[in-house]
KEGU-882352 format. One record per residue (C-alpha): x, y, z; residue in three letters; residue number from 1. Coordinates in steps of 0.2 Angstrom, whole numbers, plus 5000, padded with zeros to 4 digits. Example, Ala and Ser with C-alpha at 12.3 -4.5 7.8 and 13.67 -1.06 7.14 Angstrom:
2
c1_c2_c3_resn_resi
5062_4978_5039_ALA_1
5068_4995_5036_SER_2
***
This chain:
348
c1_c2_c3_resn_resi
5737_5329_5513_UNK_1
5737_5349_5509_UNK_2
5735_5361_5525_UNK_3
5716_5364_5529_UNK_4
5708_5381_5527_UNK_5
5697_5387_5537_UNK_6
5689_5402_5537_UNK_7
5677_5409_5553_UNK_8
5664_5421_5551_UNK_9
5663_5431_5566_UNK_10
5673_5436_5581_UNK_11
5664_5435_5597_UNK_12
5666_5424_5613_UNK_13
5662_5407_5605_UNK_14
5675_5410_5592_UNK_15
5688_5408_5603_UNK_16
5685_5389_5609_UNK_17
5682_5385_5589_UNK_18
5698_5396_5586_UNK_19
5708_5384_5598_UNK_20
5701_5369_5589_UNK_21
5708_5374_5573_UNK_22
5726_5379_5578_UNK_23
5726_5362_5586_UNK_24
5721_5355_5572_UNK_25
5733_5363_5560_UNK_26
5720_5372_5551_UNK_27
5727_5387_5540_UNK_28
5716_5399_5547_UNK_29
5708_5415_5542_UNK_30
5694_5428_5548_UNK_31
5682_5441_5545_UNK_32
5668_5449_5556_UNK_33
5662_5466_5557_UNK_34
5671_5469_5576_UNK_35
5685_5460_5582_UNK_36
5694_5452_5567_UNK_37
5709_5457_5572_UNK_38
5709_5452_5592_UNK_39
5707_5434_5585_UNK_40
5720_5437_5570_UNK_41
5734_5442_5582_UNK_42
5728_5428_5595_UNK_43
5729_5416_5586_UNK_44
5739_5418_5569_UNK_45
5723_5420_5557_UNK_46
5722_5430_5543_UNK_47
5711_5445_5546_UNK_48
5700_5445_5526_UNK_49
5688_5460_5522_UNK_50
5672_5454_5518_UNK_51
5663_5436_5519_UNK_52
5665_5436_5498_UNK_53
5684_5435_5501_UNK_54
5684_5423_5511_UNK_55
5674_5409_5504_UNK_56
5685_5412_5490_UNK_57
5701_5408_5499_UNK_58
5692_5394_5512_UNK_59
5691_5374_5511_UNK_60
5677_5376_5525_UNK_61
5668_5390_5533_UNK_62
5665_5391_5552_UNK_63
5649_5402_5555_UNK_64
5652_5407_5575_UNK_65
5641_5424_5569_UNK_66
5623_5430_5579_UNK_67
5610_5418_5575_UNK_68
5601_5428_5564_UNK_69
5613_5426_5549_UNK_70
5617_5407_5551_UNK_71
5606_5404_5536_UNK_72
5613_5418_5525_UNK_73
5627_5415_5528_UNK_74
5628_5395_5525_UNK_75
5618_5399_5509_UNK_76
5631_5409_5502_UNK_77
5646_5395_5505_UNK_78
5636_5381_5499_UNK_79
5633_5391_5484_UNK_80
5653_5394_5482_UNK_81
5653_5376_5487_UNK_82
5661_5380_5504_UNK_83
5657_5366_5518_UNK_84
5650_5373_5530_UNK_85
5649_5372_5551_UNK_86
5636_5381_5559_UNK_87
5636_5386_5576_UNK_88
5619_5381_5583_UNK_89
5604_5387_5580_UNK_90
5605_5379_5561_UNK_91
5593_5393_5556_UNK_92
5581_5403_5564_UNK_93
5565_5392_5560_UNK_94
5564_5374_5555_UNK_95
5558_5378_5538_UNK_96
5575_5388_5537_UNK_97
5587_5376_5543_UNK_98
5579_5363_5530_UNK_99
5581_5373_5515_UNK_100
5600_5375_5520_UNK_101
5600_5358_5522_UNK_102
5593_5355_5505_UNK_103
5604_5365_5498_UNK_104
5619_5357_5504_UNK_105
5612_5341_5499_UNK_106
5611_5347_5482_UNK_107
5625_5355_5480_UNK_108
5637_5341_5487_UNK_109
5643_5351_5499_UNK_110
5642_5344_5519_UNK_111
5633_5353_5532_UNK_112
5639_5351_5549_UNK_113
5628_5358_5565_UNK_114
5637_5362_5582_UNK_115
5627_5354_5594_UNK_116
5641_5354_5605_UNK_117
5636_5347_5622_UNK_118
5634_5328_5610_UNK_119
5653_5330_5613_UNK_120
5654_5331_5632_UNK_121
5660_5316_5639_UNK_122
5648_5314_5654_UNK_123
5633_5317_5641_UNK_124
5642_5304_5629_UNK_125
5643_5293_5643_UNK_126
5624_5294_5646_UNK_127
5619_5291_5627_UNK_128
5631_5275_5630_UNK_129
5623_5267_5643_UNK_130
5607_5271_5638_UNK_131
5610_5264_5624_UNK_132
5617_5248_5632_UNK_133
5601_5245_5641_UNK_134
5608_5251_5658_UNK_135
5594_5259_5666_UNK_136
5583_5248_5655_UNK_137
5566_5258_5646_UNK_138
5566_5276_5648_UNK_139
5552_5284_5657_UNK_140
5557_5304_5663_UNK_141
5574_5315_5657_UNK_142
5577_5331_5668_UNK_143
5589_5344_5660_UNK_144
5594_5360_5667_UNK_145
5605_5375_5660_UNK_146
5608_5392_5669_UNK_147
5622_5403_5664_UNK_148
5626_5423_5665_UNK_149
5613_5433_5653_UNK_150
5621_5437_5638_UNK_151
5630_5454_5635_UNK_152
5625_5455_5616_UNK_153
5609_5465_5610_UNK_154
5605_5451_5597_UNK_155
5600_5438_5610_UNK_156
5586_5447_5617_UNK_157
5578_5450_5599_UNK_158
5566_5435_5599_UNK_159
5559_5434_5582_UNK_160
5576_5436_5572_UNK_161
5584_5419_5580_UNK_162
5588_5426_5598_UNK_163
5579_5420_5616_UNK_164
5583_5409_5628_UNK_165
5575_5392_5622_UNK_166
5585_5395_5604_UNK_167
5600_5401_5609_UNK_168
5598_5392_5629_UNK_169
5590_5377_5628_UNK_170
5593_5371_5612_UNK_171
5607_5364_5615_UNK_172
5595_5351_5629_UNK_173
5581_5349_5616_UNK_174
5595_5342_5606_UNK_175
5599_5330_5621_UNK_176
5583_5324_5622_UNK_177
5579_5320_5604_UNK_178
5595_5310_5604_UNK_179
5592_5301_5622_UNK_180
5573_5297_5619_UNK_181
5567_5300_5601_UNK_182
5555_5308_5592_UNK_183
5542_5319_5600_UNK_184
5522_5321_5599_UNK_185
5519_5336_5610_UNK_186
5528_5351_5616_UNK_187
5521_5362_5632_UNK_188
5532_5378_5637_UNK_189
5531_5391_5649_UNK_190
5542_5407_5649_UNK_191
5543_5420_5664_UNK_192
5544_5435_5662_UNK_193
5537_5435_5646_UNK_194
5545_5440_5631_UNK_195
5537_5457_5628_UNK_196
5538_5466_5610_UNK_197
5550_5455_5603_UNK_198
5562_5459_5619_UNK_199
5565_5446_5631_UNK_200
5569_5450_5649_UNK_201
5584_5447_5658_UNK_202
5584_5438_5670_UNK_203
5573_5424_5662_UNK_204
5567_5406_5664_UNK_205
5557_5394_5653_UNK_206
5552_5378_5656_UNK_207
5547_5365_5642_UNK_208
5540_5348_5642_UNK_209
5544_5336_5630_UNK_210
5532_5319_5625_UNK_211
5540_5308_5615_UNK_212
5534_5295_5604_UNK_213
5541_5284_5615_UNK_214
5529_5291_5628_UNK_215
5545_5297_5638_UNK_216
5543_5314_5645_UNK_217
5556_5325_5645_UNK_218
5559_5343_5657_UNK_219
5571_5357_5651_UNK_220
5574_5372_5664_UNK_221
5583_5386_5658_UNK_222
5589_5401_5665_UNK_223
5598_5418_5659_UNK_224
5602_5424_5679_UNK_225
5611_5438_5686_UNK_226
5628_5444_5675_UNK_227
5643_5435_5683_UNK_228
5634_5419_5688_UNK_229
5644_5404_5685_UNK_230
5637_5391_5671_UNK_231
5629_5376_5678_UNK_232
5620_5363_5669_UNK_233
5613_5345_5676_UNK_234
5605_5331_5667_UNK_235
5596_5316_5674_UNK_236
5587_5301_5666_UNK_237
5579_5287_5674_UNK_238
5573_5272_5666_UNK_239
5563_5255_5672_UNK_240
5578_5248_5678_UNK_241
5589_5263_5686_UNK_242
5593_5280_5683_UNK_243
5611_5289_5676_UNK_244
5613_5308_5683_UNK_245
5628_5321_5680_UNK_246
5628_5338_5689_UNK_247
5640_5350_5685_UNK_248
5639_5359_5700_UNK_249
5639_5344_5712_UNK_250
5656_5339_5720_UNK_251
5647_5332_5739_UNK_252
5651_5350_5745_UNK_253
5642_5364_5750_UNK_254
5642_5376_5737_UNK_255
5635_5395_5735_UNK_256
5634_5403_5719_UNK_257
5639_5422_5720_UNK_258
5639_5434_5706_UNK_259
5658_5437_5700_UNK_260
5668_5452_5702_UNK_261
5666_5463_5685_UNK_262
5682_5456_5678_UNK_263
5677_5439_5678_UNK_264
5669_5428_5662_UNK_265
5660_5413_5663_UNK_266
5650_5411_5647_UNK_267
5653_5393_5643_UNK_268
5648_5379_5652_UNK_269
5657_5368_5661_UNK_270
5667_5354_5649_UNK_271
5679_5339_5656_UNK_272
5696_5343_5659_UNK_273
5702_5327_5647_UNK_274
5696_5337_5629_UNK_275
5686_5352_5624_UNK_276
5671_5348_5618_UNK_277
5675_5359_5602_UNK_278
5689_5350_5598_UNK_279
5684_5333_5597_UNK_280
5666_5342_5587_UNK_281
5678_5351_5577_UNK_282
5689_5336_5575_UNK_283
5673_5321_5572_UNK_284
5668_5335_5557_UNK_285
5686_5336_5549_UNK_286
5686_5317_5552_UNK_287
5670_5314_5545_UNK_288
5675_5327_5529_UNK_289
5690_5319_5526_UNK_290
5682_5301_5528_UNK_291
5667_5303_5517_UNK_292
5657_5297_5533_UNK_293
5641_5305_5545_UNK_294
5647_5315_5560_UNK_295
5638_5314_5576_UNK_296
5627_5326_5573_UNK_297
5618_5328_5556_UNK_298
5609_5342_5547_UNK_299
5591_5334_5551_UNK_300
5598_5332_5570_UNK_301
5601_5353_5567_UNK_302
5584_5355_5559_UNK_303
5573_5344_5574_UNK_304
5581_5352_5587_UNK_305
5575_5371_5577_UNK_306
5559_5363_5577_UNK_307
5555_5358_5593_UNK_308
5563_5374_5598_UNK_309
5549_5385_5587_UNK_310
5534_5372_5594_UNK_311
5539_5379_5610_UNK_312
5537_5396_5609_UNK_313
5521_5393_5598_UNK_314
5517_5384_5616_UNK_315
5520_5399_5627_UNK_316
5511_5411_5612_UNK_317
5496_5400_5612_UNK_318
5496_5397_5633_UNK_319
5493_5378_5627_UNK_320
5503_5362_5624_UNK_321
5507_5362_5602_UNK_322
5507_5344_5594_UNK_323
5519_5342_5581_UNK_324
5507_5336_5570_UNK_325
5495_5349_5569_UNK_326
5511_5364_5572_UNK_327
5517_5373_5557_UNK_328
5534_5365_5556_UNK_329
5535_5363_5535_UNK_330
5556_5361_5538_UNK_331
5559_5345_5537_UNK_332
5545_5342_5522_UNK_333
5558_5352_5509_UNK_334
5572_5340_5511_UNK_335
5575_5326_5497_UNK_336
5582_5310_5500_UNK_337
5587_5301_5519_UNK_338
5590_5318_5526_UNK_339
5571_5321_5525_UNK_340
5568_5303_5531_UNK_341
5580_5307_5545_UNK_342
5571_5325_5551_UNK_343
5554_5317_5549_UNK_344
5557_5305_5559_UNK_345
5564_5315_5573_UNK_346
5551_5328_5573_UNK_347
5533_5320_5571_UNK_348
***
């Protein structure tokens, strides 16, 4: 079998851990961004290419790890030069975005794949598994929590143009609670401090609740704290019969989180010491390629999680819970074929 090439678009934090996956992987790799295309080059043994237009000439795939705002452009221009595409999550900055890539994809031949990364970690994993199995029997209420270090970059303050700390933040625990309980009917979210003029604040916290068809309730905190604050994220979910729980942060010690000194980073959250996450992602998609079969995570999986995203900040704009049937969450209607079926299903 011929060597892989991949190519990733953009060279910021996050391209680092996708970077690692691809070395280790074998991949012949190469990159462009507008800053930092050479760090990642001379890291890690990639070609440094000019422009996007080069590259998806050169690629088998395309790795979009680029701000949110150009996750749609950008996978529009490799599926058009039928380049598979991953995409860093969000898929798009609105639903209705994310399904036209989808679609595109679709009718093009080319596979989509959406990083929802945290379906990878092994203690979540572990919790879809037994909830599955019937451990902890019907599912009645999901807790999540996500806090990390506000971001450095300008992008992710710009609301409207696929930044804020529910898109960028939270979605990767609206994806967790689709895929634990199902589809959802209502959506209730609170943000404080607001988001002012398209500019959100740092620090931030936002709160969203989750109905689900099932009538499972579901509660999402997240918080962008104080730079230098280490990541912690907790999930718990209880059912009829018992209840499954996994805190990063919770080793039957007394801890105290204190802002790191200036030369620390801490932008990722904690992952299991037996594999990165973004290698077995990174390695289900390559499989899943190669195979001819579904990953993990599908395209409509990228488009509900959008959605629900979007229902929440219609939620804080209108002061009032948004049903999913009455929002304006047209995505999932412009797909064709089971990948509509698919992101209906998990969005009404």
């Amino acid at each position: 079998m011929s060597t892989l090439k991949v190519g990733l678009i953009g060279a910021g934090g996050i391209s680092r851990v996708h970077a690692d996956a691809w070395r280790a992987l074998g991949a012949e790799g190469y990159v462009t961004s507008i800053a930092g295309a050479e760090e990642i080059g001379a890291e890690y043994g990639f070609t440094v290419v000019a422009d996007v237009d080069e590259l998806l000439r050169i690629v088998d795939i395309v790795d979009i790890v680029a701000p949110s705002s150009t996750h749609a452009e950008l996978s529009l221009r490799a599926i058009a030069q039928g380049v598979d595409v991953i995409c860093e999550k969000p898929l798009a900055t609105t639903a209705e975005a994310a399904a036209a890539v989808a679609s595109a994809a679709e009718s093009a031949g080319v596979r989509l794949f959406a990083a929802h990364v945290v379906r990878y970690m092994g203690e979540y994993a572990a919790i879809k598994a037994a909830v599955d199995a019937g451990t902890i029997g019907t599912l009645a209420v999901l807790r999540f929590s996500r806090a990390g270090s506000a971001p450095q970059s300008p992008w992710f303050y710009a609301e409207s143009t696929g930044g804020g700390l529910i898109r960028d933040l939270m979605i990767h625990d609206i994806d967790q609670a689709l895929w634990l309980a199902g589809p959802v009917t209502s959506v209730y979210a609170v943000q404080n401090p607001p988001t002012i003029d398209d500019r959100v604040p740092a620090p931030v916290t936002s709160h969203v609740v989750l109905t689900h068809r099932s009538g499972a309730i579901s509660h999402m905190h997240a918080s962008w704290v104080a730079p230098g604050m280490p990541f912690r994220t907790s999930i718990e979910v209880a059912g009829s019969d018992g209840r499954l729980r996994y805190d990063s942060a919770d080793d039957r010690t007394l801890r105290t989180d204190a802002v790191l000194d200036e030369s620390a980073s801490d932008y990722l959250p904690p992952m299991s010491a037996a594999e990165s996450p973004y290698f077995a992602e990174i390695s289900d998609f390559v499989a899943a390629l190669r195979e001819g079969r579904e990953s993990r995570v599908s395209p409509a999986d990228g488009i509900a999680a959008v959605a629900i995203a979007e229902a929440a900040y219609a939620s804080i704009a209108a002061g009032a819970p948004v049903s999913l049937g009455s929002a304006r969450l047209s995505g999932p209607a412009r797909l064709e074929g089971p990948a509509r079926l698919e992101a209906e299903e998990a969005t009404r």
